[in-house]
C-alpha positions in Angstrom: 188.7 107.3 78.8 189.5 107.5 75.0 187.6 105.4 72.1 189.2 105.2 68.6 188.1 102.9 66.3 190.9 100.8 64.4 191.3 97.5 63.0 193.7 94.5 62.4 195.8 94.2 59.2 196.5 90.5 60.0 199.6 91.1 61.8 198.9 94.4 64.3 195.9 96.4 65.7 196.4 99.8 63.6 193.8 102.9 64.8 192.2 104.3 62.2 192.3 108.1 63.1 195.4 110.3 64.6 195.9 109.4 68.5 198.7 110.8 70.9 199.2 108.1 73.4 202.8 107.6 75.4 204.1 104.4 75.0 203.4 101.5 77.0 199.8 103.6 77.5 196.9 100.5 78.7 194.5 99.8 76.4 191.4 97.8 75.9 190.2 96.2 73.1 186.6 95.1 72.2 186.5 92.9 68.8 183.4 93.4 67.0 182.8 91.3 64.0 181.6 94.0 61.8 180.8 98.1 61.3 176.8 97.6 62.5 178.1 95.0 65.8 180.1 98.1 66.7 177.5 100.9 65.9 175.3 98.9 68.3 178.0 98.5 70.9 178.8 102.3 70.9 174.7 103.2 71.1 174.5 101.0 74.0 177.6 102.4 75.9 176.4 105.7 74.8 172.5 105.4 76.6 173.8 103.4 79.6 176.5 106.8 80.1 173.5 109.1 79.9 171.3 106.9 82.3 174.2 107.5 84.8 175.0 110.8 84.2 176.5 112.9 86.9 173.2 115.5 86.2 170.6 112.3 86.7 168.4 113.6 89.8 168.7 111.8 92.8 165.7 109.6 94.0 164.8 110.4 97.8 164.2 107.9 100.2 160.5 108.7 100.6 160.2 107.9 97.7 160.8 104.6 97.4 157.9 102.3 98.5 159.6 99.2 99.4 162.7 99.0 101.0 165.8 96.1 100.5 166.5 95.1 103.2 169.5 93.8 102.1 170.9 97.3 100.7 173.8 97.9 103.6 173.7 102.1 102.4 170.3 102.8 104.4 
């Protein structure tokens, strides 16, 4: 996944910075209503990315002290 920042000129969504995409490429857009709502966005998307990283260590099950039952991968 690619994120470039752009904005709308009142008639179009225009990216801010170069981007080679083929046409009819699928994008997502997330409106933020100003520079700070956006820095906050991106941190958050950032540290949640890092919190799931491939390298996180994996958690043994004799570790865990209290079991869900409910969890159908046990």
């Amino acid at each position: 996944m690619l994120e470039i920042r752009g904005h709308f000129d009142g008639t179009r969504v225009l990216l801010d910075e170069p981007c080679d995409l083929k046409p009819n490429t699928k994008v997502i857009i997330t409106v933020v209503e100003d520079d700070e709502d956006a820095d906050w966005y991106l941190l958050g998307k950032k540290s949640l990315a890092r919190a799931y990283a491939d390298d996180e260590p994996e958690i043994s099950l004799d570790k865990i002290k209290e079991f869900n039952p409910e969890y159908e991968g046990i």
